[in-house]
C-alpha positions in Angstrom: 86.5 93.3 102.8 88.7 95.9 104.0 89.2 95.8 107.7 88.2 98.8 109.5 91.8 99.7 111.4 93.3 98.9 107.7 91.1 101.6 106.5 92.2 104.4 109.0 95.9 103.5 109.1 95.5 104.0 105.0 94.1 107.3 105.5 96.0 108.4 108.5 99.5 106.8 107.5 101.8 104.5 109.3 105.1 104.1 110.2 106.4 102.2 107.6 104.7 104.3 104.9 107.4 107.1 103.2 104.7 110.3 104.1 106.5 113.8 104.2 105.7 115.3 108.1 102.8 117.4 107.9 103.4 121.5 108.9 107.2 120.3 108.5 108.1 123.2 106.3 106.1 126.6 105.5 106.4 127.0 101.8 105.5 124.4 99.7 105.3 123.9 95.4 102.1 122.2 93.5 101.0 121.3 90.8 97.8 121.3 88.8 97.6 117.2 89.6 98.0 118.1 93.4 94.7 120.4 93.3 92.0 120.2 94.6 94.5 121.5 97.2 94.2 120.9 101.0 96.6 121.2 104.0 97.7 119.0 105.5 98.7 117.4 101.6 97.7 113.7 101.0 100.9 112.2 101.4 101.6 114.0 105.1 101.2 112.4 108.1 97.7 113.5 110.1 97.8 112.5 113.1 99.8 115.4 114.4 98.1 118.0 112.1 95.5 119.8 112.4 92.2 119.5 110.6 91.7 119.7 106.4 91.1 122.7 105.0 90.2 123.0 101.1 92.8 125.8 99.8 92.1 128.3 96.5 95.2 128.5 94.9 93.9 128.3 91.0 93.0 132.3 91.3 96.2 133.8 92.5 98.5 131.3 92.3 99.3 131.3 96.1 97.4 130.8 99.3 98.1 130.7 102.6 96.6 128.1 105.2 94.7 129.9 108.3 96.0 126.9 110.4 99.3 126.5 110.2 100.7 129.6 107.8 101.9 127.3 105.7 102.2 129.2 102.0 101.5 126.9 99.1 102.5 128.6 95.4 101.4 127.8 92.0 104.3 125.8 89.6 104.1 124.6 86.1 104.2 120.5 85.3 102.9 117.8 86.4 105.7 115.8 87.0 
């Protein structure tokens, strides 16, 4: 069984995981694989973020996030 400070460090990232800085840049490119798309990314660092939010991208292509401005845009691939 998983311990329980395992389980948040997973979710929440550590030091010696390779996580990009969350809010670190304002545009950002994803892919179909990357959706259903939320800022802060999985991947980024959360404990300096601020809260999940689900983003529509699929529609237009492009979103914005209300939190931290960050604009995500639409690019073909998954690689």
């Amino acid at each position: 069984m998983q311990r329980y400070e395992d389980a948040v460090a997973a979710k929440a990232g550590t030091v010696d995981q390779n996580l990009i800085p969350a809010n670190a840049q304002h545009r950002y490119a994803v892919r179909p694989a990357d959706l259903p798309l939320s800022c802060p990314m999985p991947g980024m660092y959360l404990w300096n973020s601020h809260p999940k939010v689900f983003l529509p991208v699929e529609a237009a292509g492009e979103t914005k996030c209300p939190y931290c401005g960050a604009q995500y845009h639409m690019i073909e691939g998954d690689e």
